[in-house]
VOGU-3710 file (C-alpha; in Angstrom, 3 decimals, decimal comma):
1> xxxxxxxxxx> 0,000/0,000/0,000  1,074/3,669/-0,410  3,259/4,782/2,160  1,043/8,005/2,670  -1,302/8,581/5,613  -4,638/8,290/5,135  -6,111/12,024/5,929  -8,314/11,318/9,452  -11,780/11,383/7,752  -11,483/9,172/5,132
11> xxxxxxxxxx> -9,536/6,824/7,549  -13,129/6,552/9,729  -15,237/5,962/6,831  -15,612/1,917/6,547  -18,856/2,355/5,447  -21,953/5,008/3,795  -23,577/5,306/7,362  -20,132/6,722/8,568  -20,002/9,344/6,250  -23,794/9,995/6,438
21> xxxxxxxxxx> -22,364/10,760/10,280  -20,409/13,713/8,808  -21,730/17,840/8,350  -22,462/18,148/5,064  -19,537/21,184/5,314  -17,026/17,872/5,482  -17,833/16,434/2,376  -15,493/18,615/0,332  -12,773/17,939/2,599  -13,793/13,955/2,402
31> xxxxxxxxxx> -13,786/14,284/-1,680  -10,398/16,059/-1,689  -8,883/13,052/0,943  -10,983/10,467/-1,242  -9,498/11,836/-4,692  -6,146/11,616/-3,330  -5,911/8,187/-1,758  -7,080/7,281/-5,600  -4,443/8,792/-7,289  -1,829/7,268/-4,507
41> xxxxxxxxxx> -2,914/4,025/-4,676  -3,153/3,477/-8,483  -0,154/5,508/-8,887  1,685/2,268/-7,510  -0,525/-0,203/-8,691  -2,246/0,434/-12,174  -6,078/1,075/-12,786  -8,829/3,196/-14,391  -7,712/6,193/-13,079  -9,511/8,752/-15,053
51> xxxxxxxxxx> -13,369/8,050/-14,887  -12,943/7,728/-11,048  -11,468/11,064/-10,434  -14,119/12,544/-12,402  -16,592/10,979/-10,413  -15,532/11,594/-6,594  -18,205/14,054/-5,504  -21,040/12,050/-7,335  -20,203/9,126/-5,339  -19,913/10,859/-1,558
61> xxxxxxxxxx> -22,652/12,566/-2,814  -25,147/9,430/-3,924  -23,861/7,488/-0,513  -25,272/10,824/1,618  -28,600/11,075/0,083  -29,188/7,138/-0,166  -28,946/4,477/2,960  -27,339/1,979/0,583  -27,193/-1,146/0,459  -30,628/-0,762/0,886
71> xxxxxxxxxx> -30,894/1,908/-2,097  -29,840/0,302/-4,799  -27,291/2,068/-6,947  -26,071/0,564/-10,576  -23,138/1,726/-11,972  -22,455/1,763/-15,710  -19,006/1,190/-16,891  -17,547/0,172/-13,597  -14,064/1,822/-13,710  -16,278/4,643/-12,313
81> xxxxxxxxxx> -16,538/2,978/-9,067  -13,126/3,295/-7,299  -14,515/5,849/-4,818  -17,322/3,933/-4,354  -15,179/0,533/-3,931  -13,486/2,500/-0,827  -16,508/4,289/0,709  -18,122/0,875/0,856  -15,680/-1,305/3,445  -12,718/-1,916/0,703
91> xxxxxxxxxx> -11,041/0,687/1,733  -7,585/-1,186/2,850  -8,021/-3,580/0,657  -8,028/-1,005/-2,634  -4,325/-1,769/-2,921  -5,104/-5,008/-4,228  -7,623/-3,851/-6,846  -7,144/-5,992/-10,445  -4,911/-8,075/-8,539  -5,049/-11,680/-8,511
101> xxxxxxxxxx> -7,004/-12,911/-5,066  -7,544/-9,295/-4,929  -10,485/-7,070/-4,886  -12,714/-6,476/-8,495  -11,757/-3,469/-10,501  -15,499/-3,544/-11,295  -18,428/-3,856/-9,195  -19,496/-7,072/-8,454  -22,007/-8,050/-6,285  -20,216/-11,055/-5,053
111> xxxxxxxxxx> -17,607/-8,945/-4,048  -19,808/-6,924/-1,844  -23,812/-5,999/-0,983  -23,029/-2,939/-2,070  -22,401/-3,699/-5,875  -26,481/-4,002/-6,433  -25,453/-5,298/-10,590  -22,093/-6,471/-12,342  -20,702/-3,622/-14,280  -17,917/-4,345/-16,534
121> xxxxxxxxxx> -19,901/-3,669/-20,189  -21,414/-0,663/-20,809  -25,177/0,715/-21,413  -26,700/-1,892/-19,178  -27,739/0,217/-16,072  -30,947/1,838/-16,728  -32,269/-1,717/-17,469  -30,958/-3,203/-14,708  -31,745/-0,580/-12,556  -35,550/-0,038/-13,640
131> xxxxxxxxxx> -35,845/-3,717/-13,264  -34,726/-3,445/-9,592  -37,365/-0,201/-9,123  -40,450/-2,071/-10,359  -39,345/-5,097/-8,306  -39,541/-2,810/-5,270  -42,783/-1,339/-6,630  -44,229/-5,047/-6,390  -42,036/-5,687/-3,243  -44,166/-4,337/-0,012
141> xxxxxxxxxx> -40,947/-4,864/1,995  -39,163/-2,255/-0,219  -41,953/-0,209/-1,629  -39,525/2,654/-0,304  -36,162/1,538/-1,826  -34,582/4,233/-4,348  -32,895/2,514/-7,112  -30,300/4,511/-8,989  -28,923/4,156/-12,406  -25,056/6,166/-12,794
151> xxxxxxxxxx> -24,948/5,587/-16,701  -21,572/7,661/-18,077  -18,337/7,264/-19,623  -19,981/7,209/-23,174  -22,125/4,065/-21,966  -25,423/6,201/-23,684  -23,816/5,646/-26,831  -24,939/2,491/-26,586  -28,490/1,364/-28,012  -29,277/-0,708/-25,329
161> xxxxxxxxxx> -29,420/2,447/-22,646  -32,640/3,637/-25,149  -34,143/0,684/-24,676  -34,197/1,037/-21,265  -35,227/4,514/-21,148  -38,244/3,826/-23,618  -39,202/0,784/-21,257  -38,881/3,138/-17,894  -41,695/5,943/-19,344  -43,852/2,891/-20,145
171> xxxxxxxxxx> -43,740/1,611/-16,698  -45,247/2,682/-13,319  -41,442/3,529/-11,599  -39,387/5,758/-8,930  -36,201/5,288/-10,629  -33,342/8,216/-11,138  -31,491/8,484/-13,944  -27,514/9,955/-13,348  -25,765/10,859/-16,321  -22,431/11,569/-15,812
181> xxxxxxxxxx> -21,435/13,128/-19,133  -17,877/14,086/-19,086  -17,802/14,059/-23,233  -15,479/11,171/-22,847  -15,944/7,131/-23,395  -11,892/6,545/-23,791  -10,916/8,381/-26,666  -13,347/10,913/-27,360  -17,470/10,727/-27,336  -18,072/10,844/-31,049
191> xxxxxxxxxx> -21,548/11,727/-32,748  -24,710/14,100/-32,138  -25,373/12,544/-28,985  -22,484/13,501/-27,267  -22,669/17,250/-29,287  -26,048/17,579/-27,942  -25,445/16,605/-24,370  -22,598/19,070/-23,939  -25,196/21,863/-25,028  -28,643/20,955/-23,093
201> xxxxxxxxxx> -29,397/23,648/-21,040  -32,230/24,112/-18,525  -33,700/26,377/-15,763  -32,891/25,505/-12,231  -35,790/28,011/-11,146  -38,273/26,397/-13,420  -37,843/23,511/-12,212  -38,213/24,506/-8,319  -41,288/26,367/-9,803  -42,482/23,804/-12,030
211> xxxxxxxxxx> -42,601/21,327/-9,246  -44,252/23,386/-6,707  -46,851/23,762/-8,911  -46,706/19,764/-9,863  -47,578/19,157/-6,314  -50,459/21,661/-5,706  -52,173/20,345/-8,770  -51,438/16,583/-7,469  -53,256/17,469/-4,034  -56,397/19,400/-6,127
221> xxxxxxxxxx> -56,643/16,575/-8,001  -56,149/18,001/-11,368  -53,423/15,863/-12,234  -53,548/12,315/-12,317  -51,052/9,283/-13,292  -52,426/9,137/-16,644  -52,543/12,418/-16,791  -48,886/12,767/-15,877  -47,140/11,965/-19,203  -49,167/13,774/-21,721
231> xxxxxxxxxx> -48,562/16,953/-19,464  -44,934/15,757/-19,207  -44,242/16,025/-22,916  -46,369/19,396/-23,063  -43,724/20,896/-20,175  -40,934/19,488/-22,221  -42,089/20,815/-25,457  -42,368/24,035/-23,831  -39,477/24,350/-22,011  -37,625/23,490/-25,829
241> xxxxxxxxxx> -40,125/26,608/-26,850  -38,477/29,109/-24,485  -34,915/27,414/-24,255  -34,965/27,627/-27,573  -33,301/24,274/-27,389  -34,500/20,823/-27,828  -34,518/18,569/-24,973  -33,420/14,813/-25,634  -35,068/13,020/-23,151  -38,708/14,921/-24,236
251> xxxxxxxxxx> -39,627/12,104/-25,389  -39,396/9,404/-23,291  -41,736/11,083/-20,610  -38,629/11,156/-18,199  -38,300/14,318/-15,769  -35,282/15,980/-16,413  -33,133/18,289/-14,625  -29,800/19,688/-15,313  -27,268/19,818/-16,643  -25,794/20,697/-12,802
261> xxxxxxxxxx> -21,333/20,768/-11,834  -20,967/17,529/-10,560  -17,922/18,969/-9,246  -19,782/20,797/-6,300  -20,493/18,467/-3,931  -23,290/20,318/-1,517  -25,042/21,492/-4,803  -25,466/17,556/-5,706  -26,529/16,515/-1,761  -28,937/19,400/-2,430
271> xxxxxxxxxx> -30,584/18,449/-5,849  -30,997/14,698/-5,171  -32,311/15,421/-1,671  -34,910/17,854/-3,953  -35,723/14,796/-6,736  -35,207/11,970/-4,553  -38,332/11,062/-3,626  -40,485/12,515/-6,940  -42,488/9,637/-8,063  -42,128/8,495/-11,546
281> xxxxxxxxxx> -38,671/8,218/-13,734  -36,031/11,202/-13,807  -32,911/11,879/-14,828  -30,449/14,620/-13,132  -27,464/15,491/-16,348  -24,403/16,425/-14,256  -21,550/17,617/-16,053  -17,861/16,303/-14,776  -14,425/16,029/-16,250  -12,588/13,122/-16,443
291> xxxxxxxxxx> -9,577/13,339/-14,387  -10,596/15,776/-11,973  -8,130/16,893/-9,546  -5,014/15,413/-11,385  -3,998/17,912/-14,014  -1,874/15,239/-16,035  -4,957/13,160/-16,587  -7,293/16,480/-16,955  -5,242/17,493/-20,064  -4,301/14,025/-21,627
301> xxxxxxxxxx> -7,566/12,128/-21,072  -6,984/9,529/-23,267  -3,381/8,655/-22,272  -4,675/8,803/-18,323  -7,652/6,686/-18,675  -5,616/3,703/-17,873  -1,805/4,553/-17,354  -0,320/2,422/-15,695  2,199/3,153/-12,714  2,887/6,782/-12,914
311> xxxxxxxxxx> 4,711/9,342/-10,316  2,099/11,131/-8,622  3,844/14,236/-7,838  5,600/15,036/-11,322  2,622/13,200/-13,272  5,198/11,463/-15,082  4,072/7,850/-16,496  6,749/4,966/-15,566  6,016/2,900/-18,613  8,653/0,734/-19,102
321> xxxxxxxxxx> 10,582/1,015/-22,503  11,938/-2,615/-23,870  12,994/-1,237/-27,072  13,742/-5,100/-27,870  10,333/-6,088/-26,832  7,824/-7,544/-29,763  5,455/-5,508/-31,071  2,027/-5,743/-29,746  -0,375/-7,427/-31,869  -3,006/-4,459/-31,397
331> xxxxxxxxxx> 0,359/-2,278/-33,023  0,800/-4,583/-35,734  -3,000/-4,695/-37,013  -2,679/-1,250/-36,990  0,222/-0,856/-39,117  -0,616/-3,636/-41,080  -4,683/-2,196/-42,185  -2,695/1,044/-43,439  -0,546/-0,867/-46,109  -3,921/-2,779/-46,856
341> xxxxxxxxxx> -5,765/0,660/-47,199  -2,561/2,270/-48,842  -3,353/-1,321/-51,320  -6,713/-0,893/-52,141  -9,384/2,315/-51,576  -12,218/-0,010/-50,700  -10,295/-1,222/-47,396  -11,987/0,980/-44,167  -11,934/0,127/-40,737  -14,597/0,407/-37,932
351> xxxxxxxxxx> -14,562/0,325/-34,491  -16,417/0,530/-31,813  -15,043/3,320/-29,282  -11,893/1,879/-29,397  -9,686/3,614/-31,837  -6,622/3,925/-29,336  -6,627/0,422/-27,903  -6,993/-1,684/-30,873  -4,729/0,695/-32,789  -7,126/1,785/-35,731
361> xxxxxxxxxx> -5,504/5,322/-34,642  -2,894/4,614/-37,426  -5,810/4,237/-39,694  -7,671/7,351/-38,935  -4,543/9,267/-38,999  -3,666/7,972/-42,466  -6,813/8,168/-43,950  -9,224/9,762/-41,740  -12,341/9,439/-44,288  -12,314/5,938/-43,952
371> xxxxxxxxxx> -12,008/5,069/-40,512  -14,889/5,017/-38,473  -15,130/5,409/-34,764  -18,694/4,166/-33,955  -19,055/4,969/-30,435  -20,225/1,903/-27,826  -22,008/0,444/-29,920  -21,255/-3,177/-30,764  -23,858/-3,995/-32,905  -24,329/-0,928/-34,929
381> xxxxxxxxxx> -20,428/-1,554/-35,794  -21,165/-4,935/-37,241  -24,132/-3,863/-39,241  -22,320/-0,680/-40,285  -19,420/-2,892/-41,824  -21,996/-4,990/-43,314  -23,649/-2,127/-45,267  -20,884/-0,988/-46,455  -19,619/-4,377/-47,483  -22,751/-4,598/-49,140
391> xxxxxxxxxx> -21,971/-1,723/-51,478  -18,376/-3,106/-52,436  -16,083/-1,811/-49,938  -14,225/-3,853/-47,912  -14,128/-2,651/-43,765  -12,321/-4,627/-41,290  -14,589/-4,373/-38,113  -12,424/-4,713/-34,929  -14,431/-5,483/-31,832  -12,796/-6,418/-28,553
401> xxxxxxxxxx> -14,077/-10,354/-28,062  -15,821/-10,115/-25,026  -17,753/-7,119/-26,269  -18,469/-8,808/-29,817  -20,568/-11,004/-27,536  -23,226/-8,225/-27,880  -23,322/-8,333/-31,325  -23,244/-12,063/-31,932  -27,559/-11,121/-33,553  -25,866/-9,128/-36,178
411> xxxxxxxxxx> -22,868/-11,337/-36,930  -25,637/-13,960/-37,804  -28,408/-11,791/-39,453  -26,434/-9,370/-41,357  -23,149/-10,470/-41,787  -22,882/-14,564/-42,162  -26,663/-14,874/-43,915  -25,799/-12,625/-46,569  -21,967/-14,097/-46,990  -20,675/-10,299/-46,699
421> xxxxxxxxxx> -17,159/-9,550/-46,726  -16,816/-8,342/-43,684  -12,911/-9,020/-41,738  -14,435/-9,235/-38,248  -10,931/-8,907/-35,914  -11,824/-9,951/-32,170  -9,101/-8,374/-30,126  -8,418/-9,385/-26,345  -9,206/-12,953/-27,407  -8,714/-15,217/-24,528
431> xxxxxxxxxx> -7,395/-14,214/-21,077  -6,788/-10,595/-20,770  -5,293/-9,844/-17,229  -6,041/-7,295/-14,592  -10,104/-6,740/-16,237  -10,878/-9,208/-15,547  -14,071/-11,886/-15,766  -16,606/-9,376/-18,150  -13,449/-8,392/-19,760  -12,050/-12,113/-20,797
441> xxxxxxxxxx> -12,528/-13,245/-24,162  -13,348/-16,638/-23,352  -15,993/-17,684/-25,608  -15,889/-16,412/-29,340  -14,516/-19,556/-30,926  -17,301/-21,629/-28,661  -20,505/-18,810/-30,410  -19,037/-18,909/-34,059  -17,673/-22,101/-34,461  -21,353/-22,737/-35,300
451> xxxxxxxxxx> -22,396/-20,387/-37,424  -22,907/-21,327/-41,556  -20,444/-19,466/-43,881  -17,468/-18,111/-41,004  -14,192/-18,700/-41,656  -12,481/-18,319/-38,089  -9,104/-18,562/-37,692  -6,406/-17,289/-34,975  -2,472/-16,399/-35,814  -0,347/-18,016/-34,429
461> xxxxxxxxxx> 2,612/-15,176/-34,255  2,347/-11,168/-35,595  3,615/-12,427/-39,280  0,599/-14,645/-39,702  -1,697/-12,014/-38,285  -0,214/-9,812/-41,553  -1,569/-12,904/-43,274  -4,606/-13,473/-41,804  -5,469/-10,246/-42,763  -4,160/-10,340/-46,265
471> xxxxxxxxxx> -6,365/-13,698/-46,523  -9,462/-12,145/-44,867  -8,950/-9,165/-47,387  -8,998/-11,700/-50,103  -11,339/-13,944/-49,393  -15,023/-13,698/-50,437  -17,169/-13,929/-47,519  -16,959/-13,316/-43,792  -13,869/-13,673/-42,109  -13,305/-14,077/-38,394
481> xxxxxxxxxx> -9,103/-13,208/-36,659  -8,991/-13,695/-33,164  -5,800/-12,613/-31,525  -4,587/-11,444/-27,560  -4,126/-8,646/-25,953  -0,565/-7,313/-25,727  2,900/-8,243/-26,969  3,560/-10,995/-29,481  6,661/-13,152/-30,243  8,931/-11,659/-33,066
491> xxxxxxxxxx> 11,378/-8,769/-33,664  10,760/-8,761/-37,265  7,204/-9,446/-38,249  7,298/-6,843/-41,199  7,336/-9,723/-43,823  5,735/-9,336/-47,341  1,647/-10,949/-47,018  0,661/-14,344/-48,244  -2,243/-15,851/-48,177  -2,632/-19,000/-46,343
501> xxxxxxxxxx> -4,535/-21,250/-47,537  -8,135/-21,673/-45,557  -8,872/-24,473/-43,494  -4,799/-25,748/-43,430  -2,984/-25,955/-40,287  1,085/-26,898/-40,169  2,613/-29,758/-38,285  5,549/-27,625/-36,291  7,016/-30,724/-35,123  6,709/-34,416/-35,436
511> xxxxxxxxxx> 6,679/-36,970/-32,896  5,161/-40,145/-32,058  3,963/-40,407/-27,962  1,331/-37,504/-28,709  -0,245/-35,823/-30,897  -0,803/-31,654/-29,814  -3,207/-29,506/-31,565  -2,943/-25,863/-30,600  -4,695/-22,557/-31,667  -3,470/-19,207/-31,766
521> xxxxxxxxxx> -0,773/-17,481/-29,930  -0,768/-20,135/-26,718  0,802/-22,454/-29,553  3,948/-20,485/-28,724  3,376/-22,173/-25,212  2,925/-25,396/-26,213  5,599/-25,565/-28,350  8,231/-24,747/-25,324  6,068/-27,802/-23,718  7,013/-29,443/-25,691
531> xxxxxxxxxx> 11,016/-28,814/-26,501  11,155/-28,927/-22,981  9,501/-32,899/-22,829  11,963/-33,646/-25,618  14,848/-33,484/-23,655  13,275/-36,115/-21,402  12,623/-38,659/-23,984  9,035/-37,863/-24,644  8,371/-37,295/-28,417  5,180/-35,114/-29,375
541> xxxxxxxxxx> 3,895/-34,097/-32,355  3,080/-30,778/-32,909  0,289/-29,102/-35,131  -0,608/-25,445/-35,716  -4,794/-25,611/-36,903  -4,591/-22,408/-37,576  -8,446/-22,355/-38,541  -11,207/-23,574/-36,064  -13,604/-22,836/-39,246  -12,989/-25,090/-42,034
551> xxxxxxxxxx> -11,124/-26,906/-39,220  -8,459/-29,269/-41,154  -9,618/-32,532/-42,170  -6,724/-34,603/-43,131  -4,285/-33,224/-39,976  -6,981/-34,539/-37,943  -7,251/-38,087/-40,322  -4,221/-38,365/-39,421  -3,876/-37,791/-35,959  -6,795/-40,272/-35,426
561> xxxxxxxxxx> -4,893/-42,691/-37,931  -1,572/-42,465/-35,786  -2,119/-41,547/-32,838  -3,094/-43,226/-29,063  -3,128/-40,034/-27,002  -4,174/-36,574/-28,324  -4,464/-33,278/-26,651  -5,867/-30,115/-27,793  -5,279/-26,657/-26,506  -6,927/-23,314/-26,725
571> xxxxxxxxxx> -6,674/-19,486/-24,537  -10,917/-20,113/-25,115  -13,839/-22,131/-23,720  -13,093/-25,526/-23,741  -16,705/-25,910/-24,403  -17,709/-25,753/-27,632  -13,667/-25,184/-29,404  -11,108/-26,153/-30,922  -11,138/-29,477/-28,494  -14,720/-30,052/-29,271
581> xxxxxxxxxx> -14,444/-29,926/-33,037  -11,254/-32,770/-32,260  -13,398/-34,556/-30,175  -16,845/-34,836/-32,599  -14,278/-35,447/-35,447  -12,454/-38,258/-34,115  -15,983/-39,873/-33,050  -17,866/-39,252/-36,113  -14,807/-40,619/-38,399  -14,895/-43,778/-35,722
591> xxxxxxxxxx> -10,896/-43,409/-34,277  -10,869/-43,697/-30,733  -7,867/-41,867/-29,280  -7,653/-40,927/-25,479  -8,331/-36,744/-26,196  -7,510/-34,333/-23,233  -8,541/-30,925/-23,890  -6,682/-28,025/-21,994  -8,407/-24,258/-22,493  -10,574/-22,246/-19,799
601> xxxxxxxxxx> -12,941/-24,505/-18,044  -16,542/-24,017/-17,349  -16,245/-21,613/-15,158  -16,036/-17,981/-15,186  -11,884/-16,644/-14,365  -11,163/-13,730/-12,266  -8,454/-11,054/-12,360  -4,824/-11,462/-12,277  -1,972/-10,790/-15,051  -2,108/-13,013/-18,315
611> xxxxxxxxxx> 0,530/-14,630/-17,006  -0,912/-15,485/-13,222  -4,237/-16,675/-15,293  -2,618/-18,939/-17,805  -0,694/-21,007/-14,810  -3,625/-20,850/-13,206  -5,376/-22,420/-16,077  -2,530/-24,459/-16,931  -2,007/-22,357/-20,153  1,596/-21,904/-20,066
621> xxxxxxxxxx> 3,938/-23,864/-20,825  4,555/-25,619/-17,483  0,748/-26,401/-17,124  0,653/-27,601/-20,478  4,265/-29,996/-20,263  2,310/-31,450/-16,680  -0,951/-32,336/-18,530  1,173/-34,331/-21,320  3,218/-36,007/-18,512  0,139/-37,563/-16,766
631> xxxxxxxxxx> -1,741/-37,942/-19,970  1,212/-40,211/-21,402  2,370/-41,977/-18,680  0,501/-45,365/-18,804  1,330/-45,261/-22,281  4,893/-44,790/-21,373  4,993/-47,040/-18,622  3,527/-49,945/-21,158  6,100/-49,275/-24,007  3,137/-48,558/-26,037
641> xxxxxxxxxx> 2,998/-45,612/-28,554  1,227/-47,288/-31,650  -2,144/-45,059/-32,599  -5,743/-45,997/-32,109  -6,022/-46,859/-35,948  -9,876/-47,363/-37,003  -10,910/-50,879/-36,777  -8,560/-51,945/-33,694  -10,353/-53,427/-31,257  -7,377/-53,111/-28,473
651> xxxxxxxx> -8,123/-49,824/-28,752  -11,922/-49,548/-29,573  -13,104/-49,021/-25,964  -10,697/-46,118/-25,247  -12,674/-43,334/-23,470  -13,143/-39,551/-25,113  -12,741/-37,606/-22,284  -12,101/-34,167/-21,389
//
């Protein structure tokens, strides 16, 4: 932990009902002591720093107005929630935040009763949220529950927030709506949304006015419920009329009030106290900047949503430099979809808020007409590329995998059906560190494995990502690259493209104890598993698949023909991959070998580095040297390597097993 002292009223805070203890003069000085313990503690170990700054006085706010965990509050994006982590009992354990056996860097409500909903994708909170307020509607126990929705970050961006704001004016609710609009997702808020947010403007006097009034005509009876929302829209429309500007939430029969400095802490314990208890939906617009209080991260937004360690008093970032270190293989899609664009004019890229991380930056820089930053919005990417690949241009759509999850609908519908040439690129495939379990991307070979018309396929190093793309640029219909986050494996990966040939894998290696079939970059793994198991005498074989989708046929003919003992292995789902394509092969072509399967389990990993994760999952080369070991072992202890040819009945009762 930081060597700092904690400042004396943060340090008695272990929960909301100590702070609601305070004067609500001490909440500045609580932000200020809250803010800083932030920036000391990620300063030494790395986090969302950003979004949590920017939210510091929202959060001691919403925990003085609210007896949480009672009040429910939902937070969307959840790298918002560091103050909120410490306010709510984690305080001395926020030094091991995104570490592994540490504490969530999102909320989680198996962390604590205080997380009321998971929050690691964005947009779901008003959903979530209005769910919880008409369960406490039909609850008589909590009839007088608030339920709060924090949606920021550039989470209403995405389409599914609408749909939750359409459903909330359509149903008898209490809930508040926060938006914390700090004109930032990561890199920059993009669209009319975001330009239209920034410029709402409203009257705090009519409001005070407006609902004086509301409540005289309540008790006269003038006004009832289904009175309420055609008088709503009237008020909206007419507050548009005088502002002169349009409101956005006019129609959706939401009560809006704002935008307000969420920077001024007693003006936000004032306001909610005001709306708090309104009945029917609302939604208070505050108006924050990411970064607040650190004047590196104010300035350089981007750079300081995630830094990494950095010295707090200088603001300088302590990013190591390896100038021997691989490239990254988010670096070398980057670099490689300008020389396709600089190729061919038809080549554009689209992404979906994430311009900086996956490094379609080089693109947009390059040619900045045809790169498309599409906000947080997963599925409107995919259908986006598909239109245009419709009308003869060729985009490569690059979606992180765990988010692509949310657009698996339009990879189906409007992508696969119509055999478009879309280049879907799934970055962050497999385990990706510190983010953790709604961050992993666990399960993207498992969803498209089965889907008509996909060619999936995963490099194995940064030069057959360049061809992977090359192929995927030249191949006909939808085509699926799933690579890691972080550094790959080669120096010099600047090779000239090739095309390799789809559904053929490589044999690496021969060998005649075991056959190993990898995927992707944990090949690289593997293949030190199995150097290191030739030194003691144990001979594997070695194959590269390459493609899950057209997996190759004659590798596996003849690893069933030759082989006793196979093992497959995969940074994916187990479930439903490149070990269950082996394993309904070998079956449906009648060979019989013993198959062990090594990839993520059914189960759901936590946090840690890649590195931590992958032992723990037995991903690395150790783990994966172990499993061969015990695999091969009777086999070795028999003198018996022959394969499990079809036909031989020695062999014809050998179990499939994972």
């Amino acid at each position: 932990m930081s060597s700092n002292v904690q400042e004396q009223l943060l340090k008695s805070i272990d929960s909301p009902a100590d702070l609601r203890e305070l004067p609500v003069g001490k909440l500045e000085q609580v932000c200020a002591e809250l803010r800083r313990y932030i920036i000391d503690i990620l300063s030494e170990n790395p986090g969302h720093l950003g979004a949590s700054l920017g939210t510091v006085e929202l959060t001691v706010a919403l925990h003085y107005v609210f007896h949480t965990p009672g009040d429910r509050i939902v937070w969307d994006v959840g790298h918002q929630a560091y103050g909120h982590k410490i306010l709510t009992g984690r305080r001395e354990a926020f030094h091991t935040l995104r570490q592994v056996d540490g504490i969530s860097g999102f909320p989680n409500p198996e962390e604590s009763e205080y997380d009321a909903f998971i929050a690691g994708h964005a947009s779901n909170s008003i959903s979530a949220a209005l769910g919880m307020s008409v369960a406490s509607r039909l609850g008589p126990e909590a009839a007088d529950r608030h339920v709060i929705a924090v949606i920021g970050d550039g989470a209403m961006t995405g389409g599914l927030a609408y749909e939750g704001l359409n459903n909330a004016s359509s149903n008898p609710n209490n809930l508040l709506i926060v938006l914390n609009d700090n004109d930032m997702a990561i890199d920059r808020n993009v669209g009319g949304l975001s330009r239209h947010l920034v410029n709402i403007t409203t009257s705090g006097a009519y409001n005070r006015i407006r609902f004086n009034i509301y409540q005289k005509l309540v008790k006269m009876n003038i006004i009832s419920g289904r009175r309420r929302e055609n008088i709503l829209r009237f008020n909206n429309s007419l507050k548009a009329l005088i502002s002169r500007q349009h409101n956005l939430f006019e129609g959706f029969s939401i009560r809006y009030f704002g935008p307000v400095d969420g920077h001024d802490v007693v003006d936000l314990v004032r306001k909610l106290n005001d709306i708090k208890d309104m009945k029917g939906p609302k939604l208070l617009h505050i108006k924050t900047k990411k970064g607040k209080g650190f004047r590196p991260a104010e300035t350089s937004v981007v750079e300081w949503h995630a830094p990494g360690k950095f010295n707090k008093e200088t603001g300088q970032r302590l990013v190591p430099l390896d100038r021997n270190a691989p490239q990254s293989y988010q670096d070398v899609f980057g670099h490689t979809l300008v020389e396709l664009a600089e190729r061919d004019s038809r080549v554009v890229g689209v992404t979906p808020a994430m311009p900086t991380g996956c490094s379609m930056n080089f693109l947009m820089k390059a040619f900045p007409d045809r790169a498309f930053d599409v906000g947080i919005a997963e599925g409107h990417a995919v259908t986006f590329a598909a239109g245009m690949a419709k009308e003869g241009l060729i985009p490569f759509c690059n979606v992180y995998s765990s988010f692509a999850q949310r657009a698996y609908d339009q990879i189906i519908h409007d992508v696969a059906i119509q055999k478009l040439h879309v280049v879907l690129c799934l970055d962050r495939a497999g385990l990706v560190g510190e983010d953790g379990v709604t961050h992993h991307g666990a399960f993207d070979m498992a969803f498209l494995r089965p889907v008509p018309g996909l060619t999936v396929a995963s490099p194995l190093n940064e030069v057959d990502l360049r061809n992977l793309m090359y192929t995927g640029y030249s191949h006909p219909g939808p085509f699926v690259i799933r690579y890691p986050r972080g550094k790959g494996e080669l120096k010099d990966w600047q090779n000239e493209m090739e095309i390799l040939p789809v559904g053929k894998g490589r044999k690496l290696c021969g060998g005649d104890r075991l056959a190993l079939l990898s995927i992707g970059p944990v090949g690289n793994e593997a293949a030190k598993a199995v150097e290191a198991l030739a030194k003691e005498g144990c001979s594997v074989a070695h194959y590269d698949m390459i493609y899950l989708k057209p997996v190759d046929t004659a590798i596996l003919h003849e690893v069933g023909r030759q082989f006793r003992h196979v093992m497959t292995v995969e940074n994916g789902s187990i479930a439903g991959g490149l070990g269950s394509a082996v394993v309904e092969f070998m079956a449906e072509n009648g060979y019989t070998p013993q198959v062990k399967r090594i990839g993520i389990k059914d189960e759901f990993v936590g946090h840690g580095t890649i590195p931590e994760l992958h032992r723990r999952c037995g991903l690395d080369a150790a783990g994966i040297a172990a499993a061969i070991r015990e695999l091969t072992l009777p086999a070795a202890r028999d003198g018996d390597a022959s394969g499990a040819k079809r036909g031989h009945s020695e062999f014809s009762f050998i179990p499939i097993r994972p």
